[in-house]
C-alpha positions as a Markdown table, in Angstrom:
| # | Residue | x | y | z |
|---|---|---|---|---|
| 1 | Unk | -56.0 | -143.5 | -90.3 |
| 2 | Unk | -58.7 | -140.4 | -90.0 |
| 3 | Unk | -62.2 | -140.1 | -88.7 |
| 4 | Unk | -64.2 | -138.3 | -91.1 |
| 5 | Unk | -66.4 | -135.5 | -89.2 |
| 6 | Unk | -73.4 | -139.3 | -94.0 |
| 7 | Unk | -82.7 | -150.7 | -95.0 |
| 8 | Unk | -84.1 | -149.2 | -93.1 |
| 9 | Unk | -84.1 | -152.7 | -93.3 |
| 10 | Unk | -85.4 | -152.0 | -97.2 |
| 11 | Unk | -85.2 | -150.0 | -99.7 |
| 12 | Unk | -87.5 | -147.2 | -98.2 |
| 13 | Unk | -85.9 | -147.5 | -94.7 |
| 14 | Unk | -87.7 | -148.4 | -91.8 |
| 15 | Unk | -88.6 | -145.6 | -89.2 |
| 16 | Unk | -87.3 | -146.8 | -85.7 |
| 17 | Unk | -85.6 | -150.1 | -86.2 |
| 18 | Unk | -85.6 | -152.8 | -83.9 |
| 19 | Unk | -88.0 | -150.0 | -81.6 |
| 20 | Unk | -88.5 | -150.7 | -78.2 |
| 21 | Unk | -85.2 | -152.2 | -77.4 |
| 22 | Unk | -82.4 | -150.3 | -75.8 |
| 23 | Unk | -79.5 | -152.2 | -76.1 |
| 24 | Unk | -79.9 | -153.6 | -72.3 |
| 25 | Unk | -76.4 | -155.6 | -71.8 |
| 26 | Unk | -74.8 | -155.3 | -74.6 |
| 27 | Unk | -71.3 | -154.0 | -74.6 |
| 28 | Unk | -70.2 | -151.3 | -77.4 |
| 29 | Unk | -65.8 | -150.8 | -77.5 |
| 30 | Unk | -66.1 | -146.7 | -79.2 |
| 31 | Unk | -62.7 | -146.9 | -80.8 |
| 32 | Unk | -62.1 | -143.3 | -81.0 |
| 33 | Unk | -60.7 | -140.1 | -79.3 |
| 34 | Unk | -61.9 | -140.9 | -76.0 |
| 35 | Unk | -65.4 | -139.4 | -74.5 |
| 36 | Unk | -66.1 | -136.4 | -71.8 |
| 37 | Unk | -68.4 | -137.9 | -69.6 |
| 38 | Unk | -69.5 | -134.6 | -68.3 |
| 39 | Unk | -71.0 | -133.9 | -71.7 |
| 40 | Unk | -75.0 | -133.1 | -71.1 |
| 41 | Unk | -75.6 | -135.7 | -74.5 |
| 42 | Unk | -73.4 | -138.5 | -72.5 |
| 43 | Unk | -75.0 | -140.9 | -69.6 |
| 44 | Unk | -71.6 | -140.9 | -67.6 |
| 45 | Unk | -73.2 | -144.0 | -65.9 |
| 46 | Unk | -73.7 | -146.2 | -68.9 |
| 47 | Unk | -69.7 | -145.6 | -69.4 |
| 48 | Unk | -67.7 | -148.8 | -68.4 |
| 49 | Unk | -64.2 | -147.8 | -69.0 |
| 50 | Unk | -61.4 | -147.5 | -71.4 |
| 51 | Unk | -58.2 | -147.8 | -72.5 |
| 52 | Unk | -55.3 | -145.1 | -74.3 |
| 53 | Unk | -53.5 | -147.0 | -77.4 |
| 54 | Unk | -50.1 | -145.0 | -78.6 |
| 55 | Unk | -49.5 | -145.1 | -82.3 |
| 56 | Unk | -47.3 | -147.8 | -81.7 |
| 57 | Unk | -50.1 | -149.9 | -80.4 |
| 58 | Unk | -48.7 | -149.6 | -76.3 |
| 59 | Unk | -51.4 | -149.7 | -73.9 |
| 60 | Unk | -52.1 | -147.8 | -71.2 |
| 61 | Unk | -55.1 | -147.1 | -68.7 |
| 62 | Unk | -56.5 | -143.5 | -68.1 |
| 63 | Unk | -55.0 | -140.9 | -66.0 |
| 64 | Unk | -56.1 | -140.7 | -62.6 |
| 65 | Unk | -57.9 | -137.8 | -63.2 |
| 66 | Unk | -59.7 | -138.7 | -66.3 |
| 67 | Unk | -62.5 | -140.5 | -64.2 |
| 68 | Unk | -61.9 | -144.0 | -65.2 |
| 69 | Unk | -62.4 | -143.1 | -69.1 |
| 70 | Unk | -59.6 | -141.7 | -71.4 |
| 71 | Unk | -60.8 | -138.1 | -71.7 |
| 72 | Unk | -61.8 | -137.2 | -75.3 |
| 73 | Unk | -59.6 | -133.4 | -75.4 |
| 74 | Unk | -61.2 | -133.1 | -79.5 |
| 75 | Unk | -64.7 | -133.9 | -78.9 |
| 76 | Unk | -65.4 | -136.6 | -81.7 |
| 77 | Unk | -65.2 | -139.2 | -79.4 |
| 78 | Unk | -68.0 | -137.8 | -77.2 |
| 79 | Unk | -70.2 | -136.9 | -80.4 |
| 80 | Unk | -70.1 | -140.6 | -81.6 |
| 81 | Unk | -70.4 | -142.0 | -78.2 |
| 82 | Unk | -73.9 | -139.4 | -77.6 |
| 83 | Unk | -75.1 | -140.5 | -80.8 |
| 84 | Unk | -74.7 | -144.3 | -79.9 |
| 85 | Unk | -76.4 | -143.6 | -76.4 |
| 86 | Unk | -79.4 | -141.7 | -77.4 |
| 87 | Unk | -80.0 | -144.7 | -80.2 |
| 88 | Unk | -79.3 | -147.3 | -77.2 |
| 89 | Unk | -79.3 | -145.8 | -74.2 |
| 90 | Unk | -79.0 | -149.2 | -71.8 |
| 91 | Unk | -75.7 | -150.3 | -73.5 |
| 92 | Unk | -72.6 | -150.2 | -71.2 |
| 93 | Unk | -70.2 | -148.3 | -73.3 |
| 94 | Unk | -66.1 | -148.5 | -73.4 |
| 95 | Unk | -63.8 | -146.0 | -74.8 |
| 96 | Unk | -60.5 | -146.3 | -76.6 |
| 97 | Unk | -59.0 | -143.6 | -76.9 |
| 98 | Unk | -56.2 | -144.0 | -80.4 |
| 99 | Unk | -56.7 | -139.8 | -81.3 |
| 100 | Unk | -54.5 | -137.6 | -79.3 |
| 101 | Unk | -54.1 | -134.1 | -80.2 |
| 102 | Unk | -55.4 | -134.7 | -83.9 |
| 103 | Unk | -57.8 | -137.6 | -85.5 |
| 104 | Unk | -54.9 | -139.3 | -86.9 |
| 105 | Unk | -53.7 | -142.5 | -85.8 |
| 106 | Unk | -51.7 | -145.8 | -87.1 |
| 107 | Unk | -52.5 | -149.4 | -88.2 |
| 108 | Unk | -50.5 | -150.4 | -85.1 |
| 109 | Unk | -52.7 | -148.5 | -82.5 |
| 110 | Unk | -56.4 | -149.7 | -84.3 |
| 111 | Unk | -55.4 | -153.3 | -84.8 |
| 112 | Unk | -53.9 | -153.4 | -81.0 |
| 113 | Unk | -57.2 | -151.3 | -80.0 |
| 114 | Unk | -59.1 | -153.7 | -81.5 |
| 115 | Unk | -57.4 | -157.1 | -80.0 |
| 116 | Unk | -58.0 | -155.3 | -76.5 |
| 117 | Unk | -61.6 | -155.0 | -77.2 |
| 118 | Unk | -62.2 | -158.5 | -77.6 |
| 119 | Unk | -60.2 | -159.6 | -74.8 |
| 120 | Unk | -63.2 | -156.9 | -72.8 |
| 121 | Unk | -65.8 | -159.4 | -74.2 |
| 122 | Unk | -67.8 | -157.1 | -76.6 |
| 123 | Unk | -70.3 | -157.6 | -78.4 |
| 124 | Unk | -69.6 | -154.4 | -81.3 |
| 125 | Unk | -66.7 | -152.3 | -81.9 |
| 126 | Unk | -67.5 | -149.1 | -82.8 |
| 127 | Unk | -65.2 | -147.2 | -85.5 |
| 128 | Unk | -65.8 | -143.9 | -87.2 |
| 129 | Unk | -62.6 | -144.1 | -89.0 |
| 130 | Unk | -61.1 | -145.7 | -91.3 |
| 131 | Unk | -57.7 | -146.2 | -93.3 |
| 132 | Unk | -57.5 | -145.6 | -97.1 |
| 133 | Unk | -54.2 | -147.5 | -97.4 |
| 134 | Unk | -55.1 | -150.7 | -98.9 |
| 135 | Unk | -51.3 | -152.1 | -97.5 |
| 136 | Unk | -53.3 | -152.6 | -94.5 |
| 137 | Unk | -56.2 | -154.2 | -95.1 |
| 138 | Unk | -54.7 | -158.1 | -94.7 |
| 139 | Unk | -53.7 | -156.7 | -90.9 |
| 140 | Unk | -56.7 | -155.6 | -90.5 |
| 141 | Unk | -58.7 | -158.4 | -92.1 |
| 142 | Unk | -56.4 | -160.6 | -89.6 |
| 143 | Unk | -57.7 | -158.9 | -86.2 |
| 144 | Unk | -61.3 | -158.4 | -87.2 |
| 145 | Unk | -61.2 | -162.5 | -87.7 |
| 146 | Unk | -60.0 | -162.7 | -84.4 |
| 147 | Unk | -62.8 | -160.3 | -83.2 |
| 148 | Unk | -65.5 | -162.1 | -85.3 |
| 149 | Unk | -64.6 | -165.5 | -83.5 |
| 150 | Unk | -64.8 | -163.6 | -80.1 |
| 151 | Unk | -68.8 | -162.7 | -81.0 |
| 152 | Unk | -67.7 | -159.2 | -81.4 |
| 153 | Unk | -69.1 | -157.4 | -84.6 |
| 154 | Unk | -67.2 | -154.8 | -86.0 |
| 155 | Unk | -69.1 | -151.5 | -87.4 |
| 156 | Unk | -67.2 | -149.2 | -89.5 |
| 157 | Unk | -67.3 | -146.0 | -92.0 |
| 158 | Unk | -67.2 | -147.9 | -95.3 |
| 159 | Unk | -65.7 | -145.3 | -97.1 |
| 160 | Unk | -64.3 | -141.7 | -97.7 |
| 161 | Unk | -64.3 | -139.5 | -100.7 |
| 162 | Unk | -65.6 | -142.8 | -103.0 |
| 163 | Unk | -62.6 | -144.2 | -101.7 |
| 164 | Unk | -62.7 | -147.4 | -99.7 |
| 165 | Unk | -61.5 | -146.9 | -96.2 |
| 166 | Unk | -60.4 | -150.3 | -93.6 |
| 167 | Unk | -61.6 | -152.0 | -92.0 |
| 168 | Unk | -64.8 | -151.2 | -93.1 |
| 169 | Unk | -64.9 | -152.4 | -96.5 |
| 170 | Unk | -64.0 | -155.8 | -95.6 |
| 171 | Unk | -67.0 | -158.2 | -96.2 |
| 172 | Unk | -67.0 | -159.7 | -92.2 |
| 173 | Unk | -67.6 | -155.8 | -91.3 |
| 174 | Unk | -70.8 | -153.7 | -91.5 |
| 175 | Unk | -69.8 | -151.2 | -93.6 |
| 176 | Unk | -71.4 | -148.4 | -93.4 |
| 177 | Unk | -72.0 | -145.7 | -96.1 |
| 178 | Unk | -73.7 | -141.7 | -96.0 |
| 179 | Unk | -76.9 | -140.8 | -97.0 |
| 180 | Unk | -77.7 | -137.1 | -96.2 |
| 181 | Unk | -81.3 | -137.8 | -97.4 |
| 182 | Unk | -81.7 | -140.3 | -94.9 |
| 183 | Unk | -83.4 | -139.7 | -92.0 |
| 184 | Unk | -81.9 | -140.3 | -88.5 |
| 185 | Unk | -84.9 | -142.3 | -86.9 |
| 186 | Unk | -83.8 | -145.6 | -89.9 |
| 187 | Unk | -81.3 | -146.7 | -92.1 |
| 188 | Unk | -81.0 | -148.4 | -95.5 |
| 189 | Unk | -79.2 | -151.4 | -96.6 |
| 190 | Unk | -78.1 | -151.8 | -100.6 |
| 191 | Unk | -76.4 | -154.0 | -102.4 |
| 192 | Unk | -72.9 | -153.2 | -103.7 |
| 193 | Unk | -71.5 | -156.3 | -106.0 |
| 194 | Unk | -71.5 | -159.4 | -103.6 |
| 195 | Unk | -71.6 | -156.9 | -100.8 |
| 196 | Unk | -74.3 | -155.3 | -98.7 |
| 197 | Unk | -73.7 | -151.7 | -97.8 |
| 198 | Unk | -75.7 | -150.0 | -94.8 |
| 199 | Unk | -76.5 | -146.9 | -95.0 |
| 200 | Unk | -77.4 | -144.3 | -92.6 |
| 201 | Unk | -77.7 | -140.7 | -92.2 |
| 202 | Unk | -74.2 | -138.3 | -91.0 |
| 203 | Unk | -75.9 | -135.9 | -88.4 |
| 204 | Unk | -74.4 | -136.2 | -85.0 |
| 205 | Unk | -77.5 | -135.6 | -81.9 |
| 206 | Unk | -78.3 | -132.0 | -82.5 |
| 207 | Unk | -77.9 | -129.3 | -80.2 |
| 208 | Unk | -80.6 | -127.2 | -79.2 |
| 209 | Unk | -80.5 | -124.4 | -81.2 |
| 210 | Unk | -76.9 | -125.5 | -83.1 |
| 211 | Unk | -77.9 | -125.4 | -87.0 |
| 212 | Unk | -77.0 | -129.5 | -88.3 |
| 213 | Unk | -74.3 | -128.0 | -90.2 |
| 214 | Unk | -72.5 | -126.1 | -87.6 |
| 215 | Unk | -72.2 | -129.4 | -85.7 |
| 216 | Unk | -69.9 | -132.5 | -86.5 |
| 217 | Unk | -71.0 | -134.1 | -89.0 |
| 218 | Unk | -70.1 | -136.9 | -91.7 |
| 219 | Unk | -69.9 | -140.6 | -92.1 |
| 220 | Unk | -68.6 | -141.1 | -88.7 |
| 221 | Unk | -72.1 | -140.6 | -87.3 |
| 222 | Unk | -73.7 | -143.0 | -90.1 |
| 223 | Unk | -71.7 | -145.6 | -88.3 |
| 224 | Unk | -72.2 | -144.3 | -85.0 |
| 225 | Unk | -75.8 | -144.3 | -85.5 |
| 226 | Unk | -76.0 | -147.8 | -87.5 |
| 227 | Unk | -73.9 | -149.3 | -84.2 |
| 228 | Unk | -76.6 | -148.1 | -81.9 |
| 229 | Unk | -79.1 | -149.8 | -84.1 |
| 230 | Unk | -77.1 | -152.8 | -83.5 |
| 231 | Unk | -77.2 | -152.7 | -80.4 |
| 232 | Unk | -81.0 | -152.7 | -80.4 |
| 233 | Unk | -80.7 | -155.8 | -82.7 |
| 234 | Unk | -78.8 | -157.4 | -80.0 |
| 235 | Unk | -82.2 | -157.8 | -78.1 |
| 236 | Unk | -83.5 | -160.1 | -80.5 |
| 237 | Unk | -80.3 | -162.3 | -80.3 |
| 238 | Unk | -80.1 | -163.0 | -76.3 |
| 239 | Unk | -77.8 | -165.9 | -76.0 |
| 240 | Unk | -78.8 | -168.6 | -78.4 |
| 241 | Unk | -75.5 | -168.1 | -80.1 |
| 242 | Unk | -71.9 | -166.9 | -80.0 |
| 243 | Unk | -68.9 | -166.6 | -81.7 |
| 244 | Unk | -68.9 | -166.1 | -85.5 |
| 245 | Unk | -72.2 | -167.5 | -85.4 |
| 246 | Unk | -73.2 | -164.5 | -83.3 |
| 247 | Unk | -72.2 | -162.0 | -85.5 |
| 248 | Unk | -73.5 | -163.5 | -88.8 |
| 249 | Unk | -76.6 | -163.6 | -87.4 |
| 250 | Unk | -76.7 | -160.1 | -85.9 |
| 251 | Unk | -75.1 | -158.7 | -89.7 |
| 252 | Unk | -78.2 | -160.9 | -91.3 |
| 253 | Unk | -80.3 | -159.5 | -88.9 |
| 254 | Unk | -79.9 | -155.5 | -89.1 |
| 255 | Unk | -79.8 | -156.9 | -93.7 |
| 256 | Unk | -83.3 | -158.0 | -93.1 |
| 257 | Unk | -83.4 | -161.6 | -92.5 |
| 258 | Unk | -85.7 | -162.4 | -90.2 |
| 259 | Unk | -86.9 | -158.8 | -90.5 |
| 260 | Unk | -90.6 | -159.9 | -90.0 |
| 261 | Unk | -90.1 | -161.5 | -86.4 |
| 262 | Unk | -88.0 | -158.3 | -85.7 |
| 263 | Unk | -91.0 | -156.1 | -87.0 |
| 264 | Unk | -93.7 | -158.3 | -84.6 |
| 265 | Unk | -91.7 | -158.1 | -81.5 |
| 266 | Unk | -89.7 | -154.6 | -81.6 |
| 267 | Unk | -93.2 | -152.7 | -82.6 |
């Protein structure tokens, strides 16, 4: 498992989806390398928490030194997490921590990440990553179920290299694809077979006076940047469902269904 470091709500994309909303009360699990919450791009008060998974799916809480938050010692972790703050900055935000010295990882440690998110009552799961190793995908296909019956949406890089990475080519996932040509204020959504693919740009936040290119950079920040327009989506949900039925409409949602009451209230 590796993190690669690129609908609107049609064809065109949308600039600011879902604008206005910031993703007030919703919960975001950034399965990951862990955050720095001293980083100037992360709100260190918007963080709720984490958890370290080994590689063979063992649990354990942060150090007590890390500040209540596994400590991200790569930096990916942080650069997803800023992008999913600045795109919903009200979100309470909980890292897992399954990238240790390198962003490499196991089935073991994602799926056991995963099952701990939903027992933190989500509402998405956040994952940069993904596995190419289509021996997993029935495990995987297994605890995102589970998740999807908890009310918690999965977002994941859809892909790597044209080759399809899990979970997030699973149909129950938003599967999220790179557009470099996409700007970072929308995203797309296409149609791939009987699936539907969003699509979303791979710049991280920039840096004041960093070039894009000399930044992280990739697919992992399509779906960081897709999950904090879920977030926003969120808002239009509040509480009139849950469970699977809370995530099909929140993926139907962010695909365009019911895009026009989304349009009238969010601008």
């Amino acid at each position: 498992m590796t993190a690669e470091a690129g609908v609107g709500i049609a064809a065109g994309g949308v600039a600011e989806p879902f604008a206005g909303l910031t993703g007030r009360g919703v919960r975001i699990a950034i399965i990951d390398s862990g955050v720095h919450p001293d980083h100037p791009h992360i709100d260190a008060a918007r963080l709720a928490g984490g958890v370290t998974v080994a590689k063979d799916g063992t649990l354990a809480a942060p150090e007590e030194d890390e500040g209540g938050v596994p400590l991200d010692r790569l930096g990916h972790g942080t650069a997803v997490t800023a992008a999913i703050q600045e795109k919903a900055p009200d979100a309470h935000c909980l890292s897992v921590r399954v990238f240790h010295d390198s962003l490499k990882t196991t089935a073991a440690a994602l799926i056991a990440a995963i099952d701990w998110c939903v027992d933190q009552r989500v509402d998405l799961i956040n994952l940069s990553l993904g596995s190419t190793n289509s021996a997993h995908r029935d495990g995987f296909a297994r605890a995102v179920e589970r998740a999807r019956a908890a009310g918690a949406l999965l977002i994941a890089a859809r892909e790597a290299n044209d080759i399809a990475c899990y979970p997030g080519a699973l149909p129950q996932v938003v599967g999220v694809g790179l557009d470099w040509e996409c700007p970072r204020e929308c995203y797309r959504v296409e149609a791939a077979g009987e699936s539907t693919v969003f699509v979303a740009s791979g710049y991280p936040r920039p840096i004041p006076g960093v070039p894009l290119r000399r930044n992280l950079y990739g697919i992992s920040f399509a779906a960081a940047q897709m999950t904090g327009f879920a977030a926003r989506a969120c808002g239009h949900l509040g509480t009139q469902s849950a469970g699977a039925g809370r995530c099909d409409a929140l993926r139907a949602l962010l695909a365009g269904e019911g895009l026009a009451g989304a349009r009238a209230s969010g601008d």
